[in-house]
N, C-alpha and C positions, 0 to 999 in steps of 0.2 A: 430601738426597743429597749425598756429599758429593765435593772434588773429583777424587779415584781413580775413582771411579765414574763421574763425569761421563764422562771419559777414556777410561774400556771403553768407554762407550756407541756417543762418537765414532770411536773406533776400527773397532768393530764395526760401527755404522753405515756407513762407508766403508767396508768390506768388499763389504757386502750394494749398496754403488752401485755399483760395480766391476765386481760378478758380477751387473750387473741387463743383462736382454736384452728387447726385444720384435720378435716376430718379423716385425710390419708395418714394421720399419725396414730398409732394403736399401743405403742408401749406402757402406755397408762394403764390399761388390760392385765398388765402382766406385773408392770412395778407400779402401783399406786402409790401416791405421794407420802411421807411423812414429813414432819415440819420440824427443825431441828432450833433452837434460840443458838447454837453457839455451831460453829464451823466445825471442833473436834470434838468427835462423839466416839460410842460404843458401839460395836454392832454385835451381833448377835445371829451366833446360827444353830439353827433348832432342830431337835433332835427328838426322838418320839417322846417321851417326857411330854412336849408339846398337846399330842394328839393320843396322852392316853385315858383310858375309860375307869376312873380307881371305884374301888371297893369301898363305900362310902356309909355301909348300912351299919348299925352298932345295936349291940341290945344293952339293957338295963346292967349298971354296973360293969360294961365291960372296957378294954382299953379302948381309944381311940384309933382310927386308922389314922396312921402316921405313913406319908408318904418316906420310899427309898431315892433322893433323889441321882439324879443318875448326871448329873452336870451339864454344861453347855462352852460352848467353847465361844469368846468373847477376845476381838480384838479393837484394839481402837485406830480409828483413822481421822484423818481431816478432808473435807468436801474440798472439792475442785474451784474455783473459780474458773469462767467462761465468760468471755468478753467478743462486742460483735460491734466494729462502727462503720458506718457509712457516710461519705463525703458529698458537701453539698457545695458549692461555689459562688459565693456571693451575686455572680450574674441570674445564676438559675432561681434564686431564691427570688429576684427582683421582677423577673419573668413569669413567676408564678404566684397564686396566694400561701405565705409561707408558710401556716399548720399542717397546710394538706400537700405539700413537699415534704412535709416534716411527716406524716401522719404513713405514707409509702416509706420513706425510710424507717420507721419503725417498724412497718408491716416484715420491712425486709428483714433487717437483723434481729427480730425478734423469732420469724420462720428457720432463721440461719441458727439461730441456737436448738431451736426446737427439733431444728432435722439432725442436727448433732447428737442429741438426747435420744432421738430413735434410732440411730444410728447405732450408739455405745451401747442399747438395748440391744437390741436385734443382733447384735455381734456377742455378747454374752448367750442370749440362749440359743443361740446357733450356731455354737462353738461344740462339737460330741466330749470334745477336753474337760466340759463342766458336769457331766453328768457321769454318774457309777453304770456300770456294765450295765445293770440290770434296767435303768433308767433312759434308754437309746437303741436305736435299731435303727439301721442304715438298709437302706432299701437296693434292690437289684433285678433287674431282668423280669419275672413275671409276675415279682411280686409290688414292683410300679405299680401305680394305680391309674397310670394311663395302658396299663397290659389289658386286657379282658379277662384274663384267669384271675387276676387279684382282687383279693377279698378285705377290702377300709375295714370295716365292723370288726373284722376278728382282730385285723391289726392293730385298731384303738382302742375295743376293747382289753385288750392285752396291755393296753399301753396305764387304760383306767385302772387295770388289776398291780398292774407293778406302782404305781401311786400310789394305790389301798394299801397295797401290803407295808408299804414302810411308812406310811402318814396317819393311816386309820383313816383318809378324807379323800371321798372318790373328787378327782380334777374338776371344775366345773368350768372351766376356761380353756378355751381351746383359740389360739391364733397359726396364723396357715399364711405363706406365701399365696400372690393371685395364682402364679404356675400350676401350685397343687391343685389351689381351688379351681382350677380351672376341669385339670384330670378328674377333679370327685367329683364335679356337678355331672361330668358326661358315663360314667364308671357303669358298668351293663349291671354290674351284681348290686350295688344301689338302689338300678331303676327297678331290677326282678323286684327288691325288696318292698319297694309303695306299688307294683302293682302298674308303673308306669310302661306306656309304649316307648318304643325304643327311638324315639323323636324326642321326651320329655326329656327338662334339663330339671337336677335334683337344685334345690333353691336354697339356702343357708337356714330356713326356717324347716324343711323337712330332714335338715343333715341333725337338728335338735333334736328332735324326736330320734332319728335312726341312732344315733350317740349317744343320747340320754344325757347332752352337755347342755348346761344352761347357756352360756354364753360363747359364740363363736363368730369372732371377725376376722376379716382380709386385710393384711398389709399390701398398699399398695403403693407406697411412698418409693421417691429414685432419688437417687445423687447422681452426681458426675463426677465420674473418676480422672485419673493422673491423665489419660488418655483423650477427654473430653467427651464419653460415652457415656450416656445414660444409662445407669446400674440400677436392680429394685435393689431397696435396702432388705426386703424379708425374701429370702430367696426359697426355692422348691422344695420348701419344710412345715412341717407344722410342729408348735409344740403345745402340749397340753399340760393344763398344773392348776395345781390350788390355791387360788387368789382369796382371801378373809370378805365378805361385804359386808364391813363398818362403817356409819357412819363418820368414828374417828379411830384415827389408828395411830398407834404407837411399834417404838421398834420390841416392843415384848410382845407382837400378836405374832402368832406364826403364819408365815406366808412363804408362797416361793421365791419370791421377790420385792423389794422395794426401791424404789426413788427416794433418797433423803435429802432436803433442801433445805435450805436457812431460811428462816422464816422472814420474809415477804426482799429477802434478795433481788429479784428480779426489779429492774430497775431502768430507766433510760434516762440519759441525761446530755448533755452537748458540752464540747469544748471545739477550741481556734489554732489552729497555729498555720504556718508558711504567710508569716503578716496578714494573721486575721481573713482572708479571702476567702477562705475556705473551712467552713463549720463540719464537725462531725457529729452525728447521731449515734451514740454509742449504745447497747444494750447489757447488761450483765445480770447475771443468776451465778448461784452458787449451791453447786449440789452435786455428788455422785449418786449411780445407779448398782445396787449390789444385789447380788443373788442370795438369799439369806436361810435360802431352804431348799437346794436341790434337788433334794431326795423326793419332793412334792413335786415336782415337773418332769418332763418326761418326751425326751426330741426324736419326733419321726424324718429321719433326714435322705432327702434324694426320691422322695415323695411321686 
């Protein structure tokens, strides 16, 4: 083959990473992307300044409302590089048609960064170390929501009021281990609340209404640990927060979170070595995951 060809392949293969999605991954939900030109950036974490409502009316001849600003705290860092390859051996390429051995190897190391990326997600906002006192509540004994006496509504509402009170912006995101969801669809005090028989299961589309969240999905994504055990990466929590829906976003909009990534990093390309026999499929991106407003989210843990 020779090296024009090479060339498309790569090309084309990067395409197909780019446009690769699985729908057990939900971090997105929570850090939607921004797109950086240069590896070291600024980031920025917001503070109600953000989220506030100023005094903007003026009469004839009078001063201007001149905002007091109250600062923001701004540190700089550099994105990550993340690299994923996978080995092909010259007999198996000869055994098979080669784009479409090449086409699974991308699928692979392309999933394999992407579960990493949920991963580094779901381990931030499921860490209580990230959130202030007032932003967290650990759950116990009959206040589970697999209990029968425990009351979801009061508890997320609460959870929506300590969000308001320090953002001015009630949560409209809400993500949840399956574990939890699994407790909230069958929860007795849920089903009193629609009205349902005690057989109904409550559905993600009536948990919108009862919450008054616009958007609410399940993580259901697993790794395998040191052990070789299948782990879920979003474990029996849920957390809710204020996600912006922009079309385009930069790192001056406030949100609770972002993903920052170099702009069009994500990449796959192939190299040879142990005398050429053996080709690798390599993937790479470039980006970290930051929390950039935690006072806007808000973790129900042990759910």
């Amino acid at each position: 083959m020779g090296r024009l060809e090479d060339l498309r392949i790569n090309a084309y293969l990067s395409k197909v990473a780019r446009g690769y999605s699985n729908s057990a991954f939900i971090a997105e939900n929570l850090f939607p992307t921004i797109e950086s030109e240069l590896e070291k950036i600024d980031i920025f974490e917001f503070n109600k300044e953000a989220f506030q409502v100023y005094d903007t009316e003026r009469s004839i001849r009078a001063n201007s409302n001149v905002i007091s600003p109250k600062g923001f705290t701004k540190k700089t860092t550099t994105l990550t590089e993340h690299d994923l390859a996978y080995p092909l051996d010259y007999r198996e390429q000869e055994e098979s048609k080669i784009v479409k051995l090449q086409l699974h190897a991308t699928n692979v190391v392309t999933e394999g960064l992407k579960l990493k990326h949920e991963k580094q997600c779901a381990d931030l906002v499921q860490n209580p170390d990230n959130y202030a006192t007032e932003n967290k509540i650990i759950l116990s004994g009959s206040s589970r929501f697999s209990d029968p006496g425990s009351d979801p509504e009061k508890i997320i509402d609460d959870a929506k009021s300590a969000i308001a009170g320090k953002v001015a912006q009630e949560p409209n995101t809400m993500v949840m281990g399956y574990e939890a969801f699994k407790d909230l669809k069958k929860n007795e005090n849920l089903r009193k609340l629609v009205g349902s028989s005690s057989t109904r299961i409550i559905t993600l589309e009536l948990m919108k209404e009862i919450f008054d969240v616009e958007k609410i999905v399940v993580g259901k994504s697993v790794f395998v640990n040191e052990q070789n055990q299948f782990v879920k990466v979003w474990g029996n929590n849920i957390v809710l927060a204020y996600v912006p829906t922009l079309n385009s976003r930069t790192e001056y909009d406030p949100s609770f979170a972002y993903t920052v990534k170099k702009k069009e990093a994500l990449k796959i390309d192939e190299y040879s070595k142990e005398g050429n026999k053996v080709k690798y499929i390599r993937a790479t991106d470039i980006y970290t995951p930051f929390l950039v407003g935690p006072d806007a989210g808000y973790l129900i843990a042990n759910a």
